[in-house]
ChimeraX commands (.cxc) that place a marker at each C-alpha (Angstrom):
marker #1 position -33.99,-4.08,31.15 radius 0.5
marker #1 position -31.06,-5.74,28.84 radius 0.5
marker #1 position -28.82,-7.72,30.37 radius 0.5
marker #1 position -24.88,-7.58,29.50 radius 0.5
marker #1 position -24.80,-9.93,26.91 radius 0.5
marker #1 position -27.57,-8.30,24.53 radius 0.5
marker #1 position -25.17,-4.73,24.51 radius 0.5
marker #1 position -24.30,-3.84,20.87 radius 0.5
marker #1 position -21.88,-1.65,20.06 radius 0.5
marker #1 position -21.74,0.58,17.19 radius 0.5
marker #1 position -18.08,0.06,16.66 radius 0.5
marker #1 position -16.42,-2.89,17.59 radius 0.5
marker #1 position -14.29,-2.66,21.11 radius 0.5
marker #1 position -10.69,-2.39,20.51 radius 0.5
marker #1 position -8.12,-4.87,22.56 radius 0.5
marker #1 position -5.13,-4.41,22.61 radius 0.5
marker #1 position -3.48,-7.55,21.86 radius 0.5
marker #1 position 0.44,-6.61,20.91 radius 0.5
marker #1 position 3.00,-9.12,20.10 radius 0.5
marker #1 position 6.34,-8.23,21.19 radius 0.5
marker #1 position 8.26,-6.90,18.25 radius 0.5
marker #1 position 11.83,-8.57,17.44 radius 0.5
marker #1 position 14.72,-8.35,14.95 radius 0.5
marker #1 position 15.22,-12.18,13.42 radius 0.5
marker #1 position 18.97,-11.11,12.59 radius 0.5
marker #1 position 20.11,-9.84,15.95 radius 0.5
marker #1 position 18.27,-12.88,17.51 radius 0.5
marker #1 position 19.79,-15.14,15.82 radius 0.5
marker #1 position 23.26,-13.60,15.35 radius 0.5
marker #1 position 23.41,-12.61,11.44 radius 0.5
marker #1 position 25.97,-10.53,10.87 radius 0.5
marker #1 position 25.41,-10.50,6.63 radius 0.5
marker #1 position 22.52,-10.53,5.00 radius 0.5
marker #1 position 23.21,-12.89,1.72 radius 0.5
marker #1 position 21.21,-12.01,-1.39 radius 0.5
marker #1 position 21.44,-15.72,-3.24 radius 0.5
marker #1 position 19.33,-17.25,-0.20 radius 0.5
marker #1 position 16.35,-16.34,-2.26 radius 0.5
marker #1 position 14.15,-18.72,0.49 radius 0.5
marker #1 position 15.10,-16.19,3.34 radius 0.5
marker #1 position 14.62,-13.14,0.92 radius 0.5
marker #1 position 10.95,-14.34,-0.05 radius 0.5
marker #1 position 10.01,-14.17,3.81 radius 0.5
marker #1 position 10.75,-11.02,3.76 radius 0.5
marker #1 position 8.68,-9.95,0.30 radius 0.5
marker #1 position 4.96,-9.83,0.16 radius 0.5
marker #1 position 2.79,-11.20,-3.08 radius 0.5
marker #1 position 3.68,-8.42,-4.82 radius 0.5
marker #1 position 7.06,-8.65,-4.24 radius 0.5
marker #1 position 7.66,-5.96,-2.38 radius 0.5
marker #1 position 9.97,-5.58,0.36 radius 0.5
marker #1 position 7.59,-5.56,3.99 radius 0.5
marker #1 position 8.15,-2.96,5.85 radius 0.5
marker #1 position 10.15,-2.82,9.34 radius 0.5
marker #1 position 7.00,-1.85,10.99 radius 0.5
marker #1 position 5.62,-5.42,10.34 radius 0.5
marker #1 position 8.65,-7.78,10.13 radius 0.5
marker #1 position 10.24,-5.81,13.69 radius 0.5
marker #1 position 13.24,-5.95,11.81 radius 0.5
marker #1 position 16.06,-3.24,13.23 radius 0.5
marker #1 position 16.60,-0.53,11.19 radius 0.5
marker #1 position 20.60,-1.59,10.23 radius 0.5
marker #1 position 19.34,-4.76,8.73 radius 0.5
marker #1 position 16.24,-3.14,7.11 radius 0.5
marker #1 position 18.61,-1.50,5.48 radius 0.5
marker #1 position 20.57,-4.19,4.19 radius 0.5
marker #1 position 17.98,-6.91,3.55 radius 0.5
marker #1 position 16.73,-4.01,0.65 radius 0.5
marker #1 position 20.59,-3.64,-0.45 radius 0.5
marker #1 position 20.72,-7.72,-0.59 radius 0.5
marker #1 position 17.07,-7.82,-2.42 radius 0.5
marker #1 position 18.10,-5.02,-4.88 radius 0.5
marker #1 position 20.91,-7.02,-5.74 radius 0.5
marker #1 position 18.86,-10.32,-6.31 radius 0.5
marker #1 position 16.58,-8.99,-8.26 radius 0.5
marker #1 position 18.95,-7.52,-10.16 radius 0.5
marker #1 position 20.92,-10.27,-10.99 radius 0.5
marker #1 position 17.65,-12.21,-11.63 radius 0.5
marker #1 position 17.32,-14.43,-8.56 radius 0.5
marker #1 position 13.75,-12.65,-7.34 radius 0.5
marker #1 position 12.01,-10.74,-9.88 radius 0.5
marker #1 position 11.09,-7.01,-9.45 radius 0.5
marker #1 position 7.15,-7.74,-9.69 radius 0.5
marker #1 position 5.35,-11.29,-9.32 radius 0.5
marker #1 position 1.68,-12.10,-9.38 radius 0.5
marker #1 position 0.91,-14.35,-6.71 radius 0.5
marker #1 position 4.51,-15.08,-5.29 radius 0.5
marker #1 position 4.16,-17.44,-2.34 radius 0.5
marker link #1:1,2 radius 0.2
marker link #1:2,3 radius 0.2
marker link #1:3,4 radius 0.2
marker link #1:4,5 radius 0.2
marker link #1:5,6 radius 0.2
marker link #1:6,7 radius 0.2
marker link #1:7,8 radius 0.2
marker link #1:8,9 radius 0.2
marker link #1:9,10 radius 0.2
marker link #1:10,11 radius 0.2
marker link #1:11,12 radius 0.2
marker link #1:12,13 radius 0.2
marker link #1:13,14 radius 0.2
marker link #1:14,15 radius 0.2
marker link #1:15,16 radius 0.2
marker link #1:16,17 radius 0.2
marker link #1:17,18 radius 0.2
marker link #1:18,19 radius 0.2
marker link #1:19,20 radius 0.2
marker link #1:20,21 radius 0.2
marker link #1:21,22 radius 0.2
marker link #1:22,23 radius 0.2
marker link #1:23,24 radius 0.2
marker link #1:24,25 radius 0.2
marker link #1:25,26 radius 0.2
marker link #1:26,27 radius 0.2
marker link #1:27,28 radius 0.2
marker link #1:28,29 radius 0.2
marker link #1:29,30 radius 0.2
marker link #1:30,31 radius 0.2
marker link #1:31,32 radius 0.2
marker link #1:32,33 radius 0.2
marker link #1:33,34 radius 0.2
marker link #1:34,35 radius 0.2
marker link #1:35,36 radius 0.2
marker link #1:36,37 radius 0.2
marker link #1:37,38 radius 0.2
marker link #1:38,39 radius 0.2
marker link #1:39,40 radius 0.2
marker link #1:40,41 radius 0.2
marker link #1:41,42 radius 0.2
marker link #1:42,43 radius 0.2
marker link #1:43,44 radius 0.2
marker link #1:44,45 radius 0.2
marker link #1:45,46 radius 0.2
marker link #1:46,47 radius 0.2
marker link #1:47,48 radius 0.2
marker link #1:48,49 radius 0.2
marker link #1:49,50 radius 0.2
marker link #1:50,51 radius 0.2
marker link #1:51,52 radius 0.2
marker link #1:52,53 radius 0.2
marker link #1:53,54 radius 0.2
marker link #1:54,55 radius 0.2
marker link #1:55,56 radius 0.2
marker link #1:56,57 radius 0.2
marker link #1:57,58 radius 0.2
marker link #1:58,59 radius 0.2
marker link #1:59,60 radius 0.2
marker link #1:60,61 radius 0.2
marker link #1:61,62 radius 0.2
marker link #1:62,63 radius 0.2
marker link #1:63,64 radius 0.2
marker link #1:64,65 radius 0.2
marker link #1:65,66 radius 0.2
marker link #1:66,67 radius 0.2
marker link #1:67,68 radius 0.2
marker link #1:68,69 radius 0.2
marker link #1:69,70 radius 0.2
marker link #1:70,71 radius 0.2
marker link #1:71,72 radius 0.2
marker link #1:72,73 radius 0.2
marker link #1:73,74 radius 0.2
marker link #1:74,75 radius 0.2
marker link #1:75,76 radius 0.2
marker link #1:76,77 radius 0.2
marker link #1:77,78 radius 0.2
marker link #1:78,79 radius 0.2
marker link #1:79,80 radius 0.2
marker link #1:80,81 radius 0.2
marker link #1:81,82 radius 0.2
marker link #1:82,83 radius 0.2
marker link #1:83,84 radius 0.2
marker link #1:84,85 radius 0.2
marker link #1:85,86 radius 0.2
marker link #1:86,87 radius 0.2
marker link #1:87,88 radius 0.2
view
């Protein structure tokens, strides 16, 4: 007879552990996103340089919106590049 702690599972048990989504701008009261912070623009890039996704950053979709219009812009104008090896 096995006792609880020698169970194996095939597949390991899923917990659901779910931090509570937020949007950073309406939190803290942003109004415009500025594309020549390029500090608060890289927290919102991955290595690759690509813009995250709102499904991981909780951001709302209004300011997902324009956080790509203000990156667009800053890469354009040469402030973030378009792709990056290794950014952060």
């Amino acid at each position: 007879m096995a006792n609880n702690s020698d169970v194996r599972y095939l597949a390991p048990i899923q917990i659901d552990i779910t931090k509570t989504k937020y949007c950073r701008f309406k939190k803290a009261g942003i109004k415009h996103v500025d594309y020549k912070n390029a500090t608060f623009l890289l927290g919102l890039l991955n290595e690759q340089g690509k813009i995250l996704p709102r499904r991981l950053t909780g951001t709302s979709a209004k300011y997902q919106r324009k956080v790509a219009t203000a990156v667009k812009r800053a890469r354009h104008l040469a402030i973030l590049p378009y792709v990056a090896d290794q950014l952060k």
